[in-house]
C-alpha positions as a Python dict, from the first residue, in 0.01 Angstrom:
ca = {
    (1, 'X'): (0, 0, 0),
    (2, 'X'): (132, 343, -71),
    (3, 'X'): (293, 593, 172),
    (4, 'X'): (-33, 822, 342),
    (5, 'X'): (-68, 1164, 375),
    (6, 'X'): (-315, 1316, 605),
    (7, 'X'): (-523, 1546, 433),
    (8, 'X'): (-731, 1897, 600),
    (9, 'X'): (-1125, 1796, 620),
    (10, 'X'): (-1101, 2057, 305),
    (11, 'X'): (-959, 1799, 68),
    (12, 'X'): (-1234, 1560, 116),
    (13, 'X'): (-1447, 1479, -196),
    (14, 'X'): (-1684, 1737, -284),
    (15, 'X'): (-1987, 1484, -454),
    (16, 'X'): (-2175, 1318, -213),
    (17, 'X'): (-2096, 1032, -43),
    (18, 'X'): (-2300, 694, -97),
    (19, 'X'): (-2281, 652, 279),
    (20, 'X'): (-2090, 810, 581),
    (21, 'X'): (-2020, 531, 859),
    (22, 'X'): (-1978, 737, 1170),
    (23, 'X'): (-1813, 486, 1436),
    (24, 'X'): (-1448, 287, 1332),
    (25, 'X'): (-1496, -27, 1566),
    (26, 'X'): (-1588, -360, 1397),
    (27, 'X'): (-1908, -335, 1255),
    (28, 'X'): (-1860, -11, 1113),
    (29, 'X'): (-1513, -120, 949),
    (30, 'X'): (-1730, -423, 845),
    (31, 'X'): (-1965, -186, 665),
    (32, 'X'): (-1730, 31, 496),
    (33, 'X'): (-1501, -282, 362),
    (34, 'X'): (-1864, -474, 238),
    (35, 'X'): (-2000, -169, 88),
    (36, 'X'): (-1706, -40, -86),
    (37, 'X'): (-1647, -392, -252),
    (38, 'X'): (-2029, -402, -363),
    (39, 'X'): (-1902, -36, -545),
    (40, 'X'): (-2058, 180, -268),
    (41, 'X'): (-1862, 493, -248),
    (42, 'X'): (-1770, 560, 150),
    (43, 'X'): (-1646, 727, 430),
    (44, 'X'): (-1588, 610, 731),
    (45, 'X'): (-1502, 807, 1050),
    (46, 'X'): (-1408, 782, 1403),
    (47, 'X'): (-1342, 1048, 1673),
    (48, 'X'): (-1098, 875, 1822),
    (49, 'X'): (-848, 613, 1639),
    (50, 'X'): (-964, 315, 1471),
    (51, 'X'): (-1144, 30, 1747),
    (52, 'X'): (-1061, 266, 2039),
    (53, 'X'): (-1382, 174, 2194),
    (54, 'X'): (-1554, -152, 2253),
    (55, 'X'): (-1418, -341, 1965),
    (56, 'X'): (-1033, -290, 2153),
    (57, 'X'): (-1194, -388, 2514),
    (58, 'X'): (-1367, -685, 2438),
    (59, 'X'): (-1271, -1030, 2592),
    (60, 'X'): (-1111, -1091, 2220),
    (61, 'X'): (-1299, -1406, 2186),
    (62, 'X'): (-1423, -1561, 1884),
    (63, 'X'): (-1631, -1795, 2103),
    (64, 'X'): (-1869, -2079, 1992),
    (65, 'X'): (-2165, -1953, 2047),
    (66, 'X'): (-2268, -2174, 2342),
    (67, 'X'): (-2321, -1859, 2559),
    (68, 'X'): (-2622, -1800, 2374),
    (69, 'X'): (-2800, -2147, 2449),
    (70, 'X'): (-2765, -2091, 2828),
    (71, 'X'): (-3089, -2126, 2921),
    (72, 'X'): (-3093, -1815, 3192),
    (73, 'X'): (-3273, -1910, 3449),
    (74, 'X'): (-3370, -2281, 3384),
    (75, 'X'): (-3410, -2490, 3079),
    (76, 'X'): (-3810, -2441, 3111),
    (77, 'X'): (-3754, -2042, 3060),
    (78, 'X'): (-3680, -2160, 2680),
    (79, 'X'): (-4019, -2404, 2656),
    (80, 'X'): (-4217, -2103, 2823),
    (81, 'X'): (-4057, -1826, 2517),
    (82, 'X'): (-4006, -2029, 2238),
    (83, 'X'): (-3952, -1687, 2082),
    (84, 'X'): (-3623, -1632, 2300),
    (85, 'X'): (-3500, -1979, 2191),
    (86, 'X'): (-3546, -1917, 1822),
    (87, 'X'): (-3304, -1595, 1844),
    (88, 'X'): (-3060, -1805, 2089),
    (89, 'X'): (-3092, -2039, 1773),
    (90, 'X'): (-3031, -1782, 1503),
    (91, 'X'): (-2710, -1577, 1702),
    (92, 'X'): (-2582, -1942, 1752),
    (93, 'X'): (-2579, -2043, 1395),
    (94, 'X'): (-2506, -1717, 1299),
    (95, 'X'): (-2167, -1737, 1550),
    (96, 'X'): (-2026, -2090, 1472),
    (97, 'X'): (-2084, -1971, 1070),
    (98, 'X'): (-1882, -1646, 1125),
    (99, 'X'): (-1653, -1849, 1340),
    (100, 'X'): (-1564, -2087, 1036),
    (101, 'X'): (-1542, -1829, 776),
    (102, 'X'): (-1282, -1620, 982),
    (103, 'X'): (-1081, -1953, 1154),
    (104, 'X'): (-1034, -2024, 763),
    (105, 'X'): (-983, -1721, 606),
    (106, 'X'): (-718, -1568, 864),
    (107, 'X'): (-537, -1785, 985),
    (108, 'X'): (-301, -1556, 1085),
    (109, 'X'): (-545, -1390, 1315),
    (110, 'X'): (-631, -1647, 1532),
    (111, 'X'): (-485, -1775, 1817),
    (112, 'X'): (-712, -2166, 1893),
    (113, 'X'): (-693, -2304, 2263),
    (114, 'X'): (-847, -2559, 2445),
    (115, 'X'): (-1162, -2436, 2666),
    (116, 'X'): (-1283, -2666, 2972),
    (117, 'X'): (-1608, -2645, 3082),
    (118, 'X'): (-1681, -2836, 3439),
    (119, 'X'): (-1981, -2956, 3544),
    (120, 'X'): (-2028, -3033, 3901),
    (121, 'X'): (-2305, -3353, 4041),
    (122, 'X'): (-2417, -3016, 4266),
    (123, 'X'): (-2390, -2764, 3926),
    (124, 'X'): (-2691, -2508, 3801),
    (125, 'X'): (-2676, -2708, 3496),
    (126, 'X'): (-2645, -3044, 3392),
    (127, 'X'): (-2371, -3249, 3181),
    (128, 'X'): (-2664, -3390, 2960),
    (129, 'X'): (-2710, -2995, 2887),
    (130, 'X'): (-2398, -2926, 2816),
    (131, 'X'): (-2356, -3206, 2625),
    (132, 'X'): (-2625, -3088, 2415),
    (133, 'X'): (-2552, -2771, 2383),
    (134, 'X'): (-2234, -2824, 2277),
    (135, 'X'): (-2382, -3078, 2025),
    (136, 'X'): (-2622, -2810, 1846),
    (137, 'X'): (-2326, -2579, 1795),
    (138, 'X'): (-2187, -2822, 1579),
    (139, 'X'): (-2511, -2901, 1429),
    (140, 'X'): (-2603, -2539, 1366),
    (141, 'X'): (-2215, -2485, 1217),
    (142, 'X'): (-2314, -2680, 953),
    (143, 'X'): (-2133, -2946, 679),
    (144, 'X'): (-1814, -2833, 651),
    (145, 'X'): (-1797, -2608, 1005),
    (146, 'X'): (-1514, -2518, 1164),
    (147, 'X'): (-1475, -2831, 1402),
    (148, 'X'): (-1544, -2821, 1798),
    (149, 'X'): (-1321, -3124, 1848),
    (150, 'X'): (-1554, -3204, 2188),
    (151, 'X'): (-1474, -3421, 2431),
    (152, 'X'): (-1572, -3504, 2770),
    (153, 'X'): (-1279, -3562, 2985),
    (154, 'X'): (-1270, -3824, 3284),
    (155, 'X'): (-1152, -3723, 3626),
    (156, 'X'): (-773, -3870, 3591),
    (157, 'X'): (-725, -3667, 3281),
    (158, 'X'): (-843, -3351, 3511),
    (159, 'X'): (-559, -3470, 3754),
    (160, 'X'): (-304, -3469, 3442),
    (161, 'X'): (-377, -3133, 3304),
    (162, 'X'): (-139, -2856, 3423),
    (163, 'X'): (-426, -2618, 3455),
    (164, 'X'): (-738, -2825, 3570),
    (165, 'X'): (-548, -3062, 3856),
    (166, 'X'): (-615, -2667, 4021),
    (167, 'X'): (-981, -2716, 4043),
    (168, 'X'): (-1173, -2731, 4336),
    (169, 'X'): (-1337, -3082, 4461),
    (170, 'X'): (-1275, -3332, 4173),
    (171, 'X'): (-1423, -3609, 4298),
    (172, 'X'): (-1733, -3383, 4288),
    (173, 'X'): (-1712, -3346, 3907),
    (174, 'X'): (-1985, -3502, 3663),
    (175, 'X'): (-1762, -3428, 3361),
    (176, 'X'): (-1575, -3173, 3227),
    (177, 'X'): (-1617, -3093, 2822),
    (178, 'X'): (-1271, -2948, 2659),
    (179, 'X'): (-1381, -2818, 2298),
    (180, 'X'): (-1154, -2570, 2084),
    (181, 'X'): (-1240, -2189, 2113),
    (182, 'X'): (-1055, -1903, 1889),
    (183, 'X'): (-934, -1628, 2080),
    (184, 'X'): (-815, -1293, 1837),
    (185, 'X'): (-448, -1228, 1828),
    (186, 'X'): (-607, -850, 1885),
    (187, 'X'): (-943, -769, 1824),
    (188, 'X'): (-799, -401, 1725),
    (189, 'X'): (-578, -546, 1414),
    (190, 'X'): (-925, -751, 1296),
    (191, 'X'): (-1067, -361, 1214),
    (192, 'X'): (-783, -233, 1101),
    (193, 'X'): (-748, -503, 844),
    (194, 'X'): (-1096, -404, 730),
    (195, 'X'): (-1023, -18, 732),
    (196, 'X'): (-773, -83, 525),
    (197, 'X'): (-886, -335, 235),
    (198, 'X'): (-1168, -83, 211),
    (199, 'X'): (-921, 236, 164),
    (200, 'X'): (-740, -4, -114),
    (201, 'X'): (-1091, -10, -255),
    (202, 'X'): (-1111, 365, -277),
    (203, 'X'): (-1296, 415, 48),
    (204, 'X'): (-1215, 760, 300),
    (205, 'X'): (-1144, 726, 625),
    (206, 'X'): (-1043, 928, 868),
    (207, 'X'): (-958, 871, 1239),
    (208, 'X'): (-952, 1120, 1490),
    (209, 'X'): (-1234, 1274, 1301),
    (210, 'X'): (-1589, 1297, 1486),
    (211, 'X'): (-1950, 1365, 1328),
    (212, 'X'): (-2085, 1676, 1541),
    (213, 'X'): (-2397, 1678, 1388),
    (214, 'X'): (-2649, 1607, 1056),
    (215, 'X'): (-2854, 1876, 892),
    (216, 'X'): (-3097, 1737, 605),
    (217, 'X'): (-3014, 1918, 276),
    (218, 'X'): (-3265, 1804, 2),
    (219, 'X'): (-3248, 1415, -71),
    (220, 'X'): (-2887, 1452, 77),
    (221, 'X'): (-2750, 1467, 443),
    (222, 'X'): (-2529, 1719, 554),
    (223, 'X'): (-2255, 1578, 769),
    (224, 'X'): (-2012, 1828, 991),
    (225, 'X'): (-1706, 1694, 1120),
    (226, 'X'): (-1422, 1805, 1334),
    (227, 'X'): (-1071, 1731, 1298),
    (228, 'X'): (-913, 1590, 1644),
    (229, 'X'): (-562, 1743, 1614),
    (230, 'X'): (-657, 2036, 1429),
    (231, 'X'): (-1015, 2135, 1578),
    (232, 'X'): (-1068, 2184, 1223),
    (233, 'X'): (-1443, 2191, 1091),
    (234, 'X'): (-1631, 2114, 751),
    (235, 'X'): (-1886, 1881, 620),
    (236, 'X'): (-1946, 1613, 364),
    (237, 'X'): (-2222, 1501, 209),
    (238, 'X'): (-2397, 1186, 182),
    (239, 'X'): (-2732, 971, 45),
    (240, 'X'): (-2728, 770, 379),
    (241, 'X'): (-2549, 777, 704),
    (242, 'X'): (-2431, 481, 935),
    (243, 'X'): (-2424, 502, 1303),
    (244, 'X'): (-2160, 246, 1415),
    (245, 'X'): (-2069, 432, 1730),
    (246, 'X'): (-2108, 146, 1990),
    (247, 'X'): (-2207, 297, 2319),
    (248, 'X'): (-2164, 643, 2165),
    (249, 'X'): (-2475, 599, 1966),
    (250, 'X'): (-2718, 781, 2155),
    (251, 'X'): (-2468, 1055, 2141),
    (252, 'X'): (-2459, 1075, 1766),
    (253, 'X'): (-2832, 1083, 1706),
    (254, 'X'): (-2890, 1378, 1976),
    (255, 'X'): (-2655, 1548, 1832),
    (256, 'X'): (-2885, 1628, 1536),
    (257, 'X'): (-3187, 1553, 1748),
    (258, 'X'): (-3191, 1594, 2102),
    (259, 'X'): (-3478, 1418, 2134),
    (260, 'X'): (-3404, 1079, 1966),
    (261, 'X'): (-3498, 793, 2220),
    (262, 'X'): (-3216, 563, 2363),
    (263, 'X'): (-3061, 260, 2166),
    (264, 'X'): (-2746, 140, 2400),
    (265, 'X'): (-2749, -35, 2750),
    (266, 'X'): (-2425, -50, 2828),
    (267, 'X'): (-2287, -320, 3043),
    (268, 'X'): (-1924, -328, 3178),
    (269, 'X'): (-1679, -633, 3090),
    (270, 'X'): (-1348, -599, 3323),
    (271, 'X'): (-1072, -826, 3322),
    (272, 'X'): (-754, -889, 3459),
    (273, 'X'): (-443, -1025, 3324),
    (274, 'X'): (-210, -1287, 3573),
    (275, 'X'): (135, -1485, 3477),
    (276, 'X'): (25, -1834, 3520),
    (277, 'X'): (359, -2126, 3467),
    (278, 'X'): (465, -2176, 3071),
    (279, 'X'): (297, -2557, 3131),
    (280, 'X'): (-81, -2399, 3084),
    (281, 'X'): (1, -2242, 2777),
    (282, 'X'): (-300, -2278, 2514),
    (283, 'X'): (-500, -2443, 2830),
    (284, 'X'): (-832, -2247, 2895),
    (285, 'X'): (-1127, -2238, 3137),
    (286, 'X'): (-1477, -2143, 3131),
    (287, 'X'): (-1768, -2172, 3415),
    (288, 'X'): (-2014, -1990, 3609),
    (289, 'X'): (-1916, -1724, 3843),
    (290, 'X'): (-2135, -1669, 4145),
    (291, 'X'): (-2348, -1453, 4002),
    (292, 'X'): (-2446, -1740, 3756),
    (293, 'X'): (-2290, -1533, 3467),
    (294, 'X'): (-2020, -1652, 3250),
    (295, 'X'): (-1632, -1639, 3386),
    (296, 'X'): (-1333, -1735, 3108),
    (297, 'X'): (-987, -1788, 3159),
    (298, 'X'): (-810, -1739, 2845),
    (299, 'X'): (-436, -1869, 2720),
    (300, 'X'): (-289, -1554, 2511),
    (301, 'X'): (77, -1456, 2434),
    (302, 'X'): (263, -1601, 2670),
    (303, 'X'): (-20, -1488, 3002),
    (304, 'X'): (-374, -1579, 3116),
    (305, 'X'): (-631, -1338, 3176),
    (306, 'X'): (-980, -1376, 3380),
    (307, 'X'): (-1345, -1200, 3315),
    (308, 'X'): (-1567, -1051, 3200),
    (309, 'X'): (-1707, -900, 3468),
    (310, 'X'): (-2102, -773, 3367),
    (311, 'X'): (-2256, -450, 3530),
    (312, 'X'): (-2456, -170, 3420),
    (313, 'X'): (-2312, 100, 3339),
    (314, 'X'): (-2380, 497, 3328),
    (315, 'X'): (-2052, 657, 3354),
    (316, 'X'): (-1805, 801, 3123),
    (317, 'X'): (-1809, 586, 2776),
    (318, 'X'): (-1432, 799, 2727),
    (319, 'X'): (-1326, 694, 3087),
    (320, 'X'): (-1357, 289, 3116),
    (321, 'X'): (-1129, 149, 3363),
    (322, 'X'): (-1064, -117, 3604),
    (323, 'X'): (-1218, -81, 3980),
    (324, 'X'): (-1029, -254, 4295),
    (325, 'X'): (-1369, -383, 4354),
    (326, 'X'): (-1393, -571, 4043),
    (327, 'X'): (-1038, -672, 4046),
    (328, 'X'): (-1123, -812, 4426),
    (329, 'X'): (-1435, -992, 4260),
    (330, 'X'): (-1225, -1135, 3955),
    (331, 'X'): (-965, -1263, 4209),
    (332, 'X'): (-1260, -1426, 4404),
    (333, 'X'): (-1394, -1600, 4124),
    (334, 'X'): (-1093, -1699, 3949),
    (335, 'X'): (-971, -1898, 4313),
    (336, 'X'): (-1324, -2013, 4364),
    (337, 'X'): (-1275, -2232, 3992),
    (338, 'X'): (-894, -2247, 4007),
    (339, 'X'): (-813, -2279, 4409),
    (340, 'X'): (-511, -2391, 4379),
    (341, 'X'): (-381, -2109, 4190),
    (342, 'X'): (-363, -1909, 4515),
    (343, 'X'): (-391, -1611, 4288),
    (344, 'X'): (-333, -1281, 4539),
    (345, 'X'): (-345, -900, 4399),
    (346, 'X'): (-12, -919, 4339),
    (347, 'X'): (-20, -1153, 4063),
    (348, 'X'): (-236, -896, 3850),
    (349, 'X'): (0, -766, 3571),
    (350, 'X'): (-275, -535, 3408),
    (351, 'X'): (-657, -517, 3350),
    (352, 'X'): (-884, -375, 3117),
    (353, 'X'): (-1241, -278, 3060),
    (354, 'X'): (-1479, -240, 2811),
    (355, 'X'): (-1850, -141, 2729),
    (356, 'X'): (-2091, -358, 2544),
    (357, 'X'): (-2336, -187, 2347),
    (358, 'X'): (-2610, -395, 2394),
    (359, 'X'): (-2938, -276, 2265),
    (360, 'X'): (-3156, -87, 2518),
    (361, 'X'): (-3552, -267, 2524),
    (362, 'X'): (-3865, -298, 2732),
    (363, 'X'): (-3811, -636, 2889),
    (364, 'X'): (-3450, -667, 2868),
    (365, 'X'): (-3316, -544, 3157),
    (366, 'X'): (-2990, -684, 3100),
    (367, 'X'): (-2981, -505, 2744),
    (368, 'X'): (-3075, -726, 2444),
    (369, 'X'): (-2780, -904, 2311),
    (370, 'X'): (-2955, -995, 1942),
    (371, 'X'): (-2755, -791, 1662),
    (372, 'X'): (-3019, -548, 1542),
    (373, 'X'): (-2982, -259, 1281),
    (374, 'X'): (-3219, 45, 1358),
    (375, 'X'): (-3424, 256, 1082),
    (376, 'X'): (-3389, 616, 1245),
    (377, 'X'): (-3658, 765, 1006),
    (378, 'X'): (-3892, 775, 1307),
    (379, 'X'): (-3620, 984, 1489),
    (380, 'X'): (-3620, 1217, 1210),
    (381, 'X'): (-3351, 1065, 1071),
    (382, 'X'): (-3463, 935, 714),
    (383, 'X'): (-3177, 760, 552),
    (384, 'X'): (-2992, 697, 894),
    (385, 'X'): (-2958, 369, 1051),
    (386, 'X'): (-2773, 255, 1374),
    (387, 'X'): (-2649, -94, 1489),
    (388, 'X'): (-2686, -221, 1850),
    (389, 'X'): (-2576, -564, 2003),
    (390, 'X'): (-2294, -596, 1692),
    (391, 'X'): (-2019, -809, 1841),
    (392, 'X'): (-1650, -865, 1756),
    (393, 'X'): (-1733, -1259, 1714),
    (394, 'X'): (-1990, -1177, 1421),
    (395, 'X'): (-1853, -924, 1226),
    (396, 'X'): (-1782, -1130, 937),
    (397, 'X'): (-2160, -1072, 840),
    (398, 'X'): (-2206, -759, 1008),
    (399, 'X'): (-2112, -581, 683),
    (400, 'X'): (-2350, -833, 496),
    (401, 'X'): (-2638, -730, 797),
    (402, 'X'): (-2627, -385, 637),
    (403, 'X'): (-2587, -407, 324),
    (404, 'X'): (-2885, -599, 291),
    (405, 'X'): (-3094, -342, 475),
    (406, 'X'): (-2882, -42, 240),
    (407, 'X'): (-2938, -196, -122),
    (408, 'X'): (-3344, -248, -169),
    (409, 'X'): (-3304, 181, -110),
    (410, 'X'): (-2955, 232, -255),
    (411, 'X'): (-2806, 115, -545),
    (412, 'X'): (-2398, 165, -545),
    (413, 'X'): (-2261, 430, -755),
    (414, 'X'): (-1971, 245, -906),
    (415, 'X'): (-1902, -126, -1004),
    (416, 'X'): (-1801, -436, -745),
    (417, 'X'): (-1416, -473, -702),
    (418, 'X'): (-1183, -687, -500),
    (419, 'X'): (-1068, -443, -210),
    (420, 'X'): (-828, -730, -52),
    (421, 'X'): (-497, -623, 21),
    (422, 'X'): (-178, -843, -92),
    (423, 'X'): (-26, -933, 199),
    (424, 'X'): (313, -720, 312),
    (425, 'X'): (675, -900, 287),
    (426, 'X'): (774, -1091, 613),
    (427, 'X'): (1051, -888, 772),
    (428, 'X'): (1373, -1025, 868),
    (429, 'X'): (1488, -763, 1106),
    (430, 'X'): (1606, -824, 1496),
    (431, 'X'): (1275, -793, 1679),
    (432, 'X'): (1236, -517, 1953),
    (433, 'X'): (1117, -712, 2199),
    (434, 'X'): (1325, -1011, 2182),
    (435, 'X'): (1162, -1339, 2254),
    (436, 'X'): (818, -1220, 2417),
    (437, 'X'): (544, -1300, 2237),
    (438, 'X'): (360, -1059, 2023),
    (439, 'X'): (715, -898, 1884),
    (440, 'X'): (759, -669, 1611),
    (441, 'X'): (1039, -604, 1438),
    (442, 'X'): (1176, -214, 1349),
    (443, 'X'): (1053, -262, 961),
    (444, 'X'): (745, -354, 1022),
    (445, 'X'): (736, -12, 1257),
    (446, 'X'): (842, 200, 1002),
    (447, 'X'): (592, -2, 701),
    (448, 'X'): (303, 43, 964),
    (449, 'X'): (364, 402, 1018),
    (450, 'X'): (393, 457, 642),
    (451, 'X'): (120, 300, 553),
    (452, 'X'): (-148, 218, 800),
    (453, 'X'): (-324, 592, 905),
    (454, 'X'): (-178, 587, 1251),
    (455, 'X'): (-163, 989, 1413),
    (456, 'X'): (-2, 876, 1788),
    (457, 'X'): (227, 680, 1915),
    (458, 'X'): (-71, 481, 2109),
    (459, 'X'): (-192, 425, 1793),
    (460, 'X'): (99, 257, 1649),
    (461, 'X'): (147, 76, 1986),
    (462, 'X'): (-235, -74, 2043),
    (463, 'X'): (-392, -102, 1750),
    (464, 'X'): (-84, -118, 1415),
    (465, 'X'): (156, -330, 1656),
    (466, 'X'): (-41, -504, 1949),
    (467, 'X'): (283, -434, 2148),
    (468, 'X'): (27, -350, 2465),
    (469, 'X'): (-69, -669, 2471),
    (470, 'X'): (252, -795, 2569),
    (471, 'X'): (314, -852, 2893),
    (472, 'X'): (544, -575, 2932),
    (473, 'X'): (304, -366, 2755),
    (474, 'X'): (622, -241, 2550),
    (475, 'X'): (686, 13, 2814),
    (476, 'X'): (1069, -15, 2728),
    (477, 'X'): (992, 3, 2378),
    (478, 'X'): (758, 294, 2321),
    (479, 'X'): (1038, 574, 2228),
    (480, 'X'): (1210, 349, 2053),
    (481, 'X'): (908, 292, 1802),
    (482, 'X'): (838, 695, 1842),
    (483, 'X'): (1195, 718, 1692),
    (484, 'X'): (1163, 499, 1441),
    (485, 'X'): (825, 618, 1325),
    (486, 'X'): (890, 999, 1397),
    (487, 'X'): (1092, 1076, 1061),
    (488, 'X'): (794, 920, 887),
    (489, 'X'): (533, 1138, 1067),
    (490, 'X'): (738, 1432, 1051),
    (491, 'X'): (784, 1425, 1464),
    (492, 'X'): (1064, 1652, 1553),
    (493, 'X'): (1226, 1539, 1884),
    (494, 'X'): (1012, 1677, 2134),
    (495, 'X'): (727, 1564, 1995),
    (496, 'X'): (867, 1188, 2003),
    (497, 'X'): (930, 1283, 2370),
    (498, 'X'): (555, 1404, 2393),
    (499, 'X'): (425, 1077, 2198),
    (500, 'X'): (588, 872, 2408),
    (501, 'X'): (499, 1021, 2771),
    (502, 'X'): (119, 1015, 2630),
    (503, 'X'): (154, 626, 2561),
    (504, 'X'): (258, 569, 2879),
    (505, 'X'): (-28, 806, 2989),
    (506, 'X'): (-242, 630, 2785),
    (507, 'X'): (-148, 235, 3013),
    (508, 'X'): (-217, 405, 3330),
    (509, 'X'): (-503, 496, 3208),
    (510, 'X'): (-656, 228, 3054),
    (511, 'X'): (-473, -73, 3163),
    (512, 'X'): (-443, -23, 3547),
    (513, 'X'): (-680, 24, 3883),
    (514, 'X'): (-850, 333, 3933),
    (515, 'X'): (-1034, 353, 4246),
    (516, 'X'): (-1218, 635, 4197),
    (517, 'X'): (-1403, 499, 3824),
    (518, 'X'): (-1747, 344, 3854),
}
């Protein structure tokens, strides 16, 4: 891909836009690569960088699907709403589908490990459930579906497995089921993959860029924006307008209309990250906290890491950090399933958070998790359309989701096209972070910061390089990239000193306790 440039809101085109896609996580990048392929022409936009929000904070799972046959509270609750089972159904089918196409497709971008699910004689559910359950996934995956390779394991091959002889009261075990999950390498690169075929397509986009508000000018919508670094202003135009904004979708409607109803109920996912012995590697767990909600602990680059935690929440969407409280809770559980562990505070390395925006309902107190895309045209809004419930797992046919709404209104200005990138050259050059998993080396800094949109140094360092996913969280790295991509992003010294004291801003932030956030 050719060396970028980034251009004053000025220089955007002056015909209108097929569609603007305001919101850069997952679903909108979905959109904007679909669409521009089909010969839509499109911009997409974020305020912040590219999967800054929920798409970046998720638990990074590509997961089976089996979440969504739980039937909350008993198995009657699904004979009672047969309705509720025939969505469980369709986001099931849906999941193991998406699951095969990406497992297949991107290699590269997956990281498979074995999952453990233990059922205990005195458990919520049964084994005959699970076994089920786990049964219909592979049903519902189809001919030809990525494999679950279950299995129900017998208590002496618990006692042999480096993580699982740490479970509490073996003998009490009615079986535990090991079947493969897919965990992201980084749920960040996944968009920026997308952003990216789609701007090889011909597709706009522009991060650090928000929508401040739509004005209806004829058949047309008028869409402002401001530039992040420059406070610059201006508008585009456009036939139809996307809001992919995540939790930041009520936001984006009442901008234009303060009185648009709500779409997002946010609940909180927290998690924290522990070194667990090399031994465990690619070894995973999954149960029921006590809250009866789903706990995971998840094998990645060379650590483990425990959660989600699930909570409302109504504070800051900009501000999402880790509590001591829910660190204190994700201990708890974690040594509840894993007792032997002894895990203690001091074994947390880091922790994260993130928002789900779940779709806000009558009768869903919880927030409905079914992937829904909203017609705003009742909002005043003709032409604009929002997506709640969208998750990282499905966004394979999140793209697909939309277009299908978009095209009975819309036909595409130009013809369809392959937008897939070729691949970049493997570099041979010393990697900066020696043997830790998740290295880069220093010409795959200098490519990424050539080529890939990136305006920070935390934007090279989360979402181009993944190197804060490492356990050192490339603390002893980050000038060292600044330097390398400074003469590229025409950073004078003291700006690569500035870049790099707001990365390490940006980890205590983000990746550490904060008492004092909700």
């Amino acid at each position: 891909m050719a060396e970028w440039k980034r251009e004053p809101l000025s220089a955007l085109g002056k015909d209108p836009y097929d569609v603007v896609i305001a919101g850069a996580g997952v679903n909108g990048a979905s959109a904007a690569k679909t669409l521009t392929a089909e010969g839509y022409r499109v911009l997409i936009v974020d305020k912040s960088d590219f999967a800054t929000g929920s798409s970046g904070r998720s638990s990074g799972l590509m997961h089976c699907g089996l979440r969504y046959l739980e039937p909350n509270p008993t198995f009657w609750n699904f004979v009672k709403r047969p309705d509720k089972l025939l969505v469980a159904l369709k986001m099931a089918r849906q999941t193991m589908r998406d699951r095969t196409e990406f497992a297949r497709n991107n290699p590269d971008r997956a990281a498979p490990y074995a999952s453990h699910f233990p059922i205990y004689k005195r458990s919520h559910y049964k084994l005959w459930q699970l076994r089920l359950g786990l049964w219909t996934l592979d049903f519902l995956a189809g001919r030809g579906g990525e494999p679950l390779d279950r299995a129900i394991l017998t208590k002496d091959e618990v006692r042999e497995n480096p993580l699982l002889r740490h479970m509490a009261d073996i003998d009490g075990l009615a079986g535990v089921a090991r079947f493969r999950e897919i965990r992201f390498n980084w749920p960040e690169r996944i968009c920026l993959d997308m952003i990216l075929d789609a701007r090889h397509g011909g597709a706009d986009a522009r991060n650090h860029t928000s929508v401040t508000g739509m004005e209806r000018d004829g058949d047309l919508w008028r869409v402002a924006l401001r530039d992040g670094p420059t406070g610059e202003e201006g508008f585009v135009t456009a036939r139809r307008v996307y809001n992919a904004a995540g939790i930041w979708i009520d936001r984006v409607n009442q901008a234009s209309r303060p009185t648009a109803k709500r779409y997002i109920a946010g609940t909180k996912g927290a998690h924290i990250v522990v070194k667990l012995p090399p031994e465990m590697a690619g070894q995973g767990i999954v149960s029921l906290n006590s809250l009866k909600e789903p706990i995971y602990g998840i094998p990645w680059r060379g650590f483990h890491y425990f959660g989600p935690t699930e909570t409302h929440y109504h504070g800051d969407p900009d501000a999402i950090s880790v509590t001591e409280d829910e660190v204190s809770f994700l201990l708890r559980e974690a040594n509840a399933l894993l007792p032997g562990l002894a895990l203690k505070r001091d074994d947390v390395v880091f922790t994260w958070a993130g928002v789900r925006p779940l779709g806000f309902a009558p009768g869903y107190p919880e927030g409905k998790r079914s992937r829904e895309i909203h017609d705003l045209t009742s909002e005043g809004l003709p032409g604009v359309y929002a997506m709640t419930a969208g998750t990282i797992m499905m966004h394979k046919s999140a793209g697909r989701a939309f277009l299908k709404v978009l095209r009975p209104g819309l036909a595409p200005s130009g013809p369809k096209q392959d937008v897939n990138r070729p691949n970049p050259a493997p570099s041979a050059d010393s990697p900066l972070l020696g043997n830790e998993p998740g290295t880069v080396s220093e010409a795959e800094v200098a490519r990424s910061a050539r080529e890939e949109i990136p305006l920070t140094l935390t934007d090279l360092m989360v979402r181009r390089l993944g190197l804060s996913w490492t356990f050192s969280q490339g603390r002893g790295q980050a000038r060292r990239v600044a330097e390398i991509a400074g003469p590229v992003l025409g950073w004078d010294d003291a700006r690569i000193d500035a870049e790099t004291e707001a990365y390490l801003t940006y980890l205590e932030k983000i990746h550490t306790v904060h008492k004092d956030a909700e």
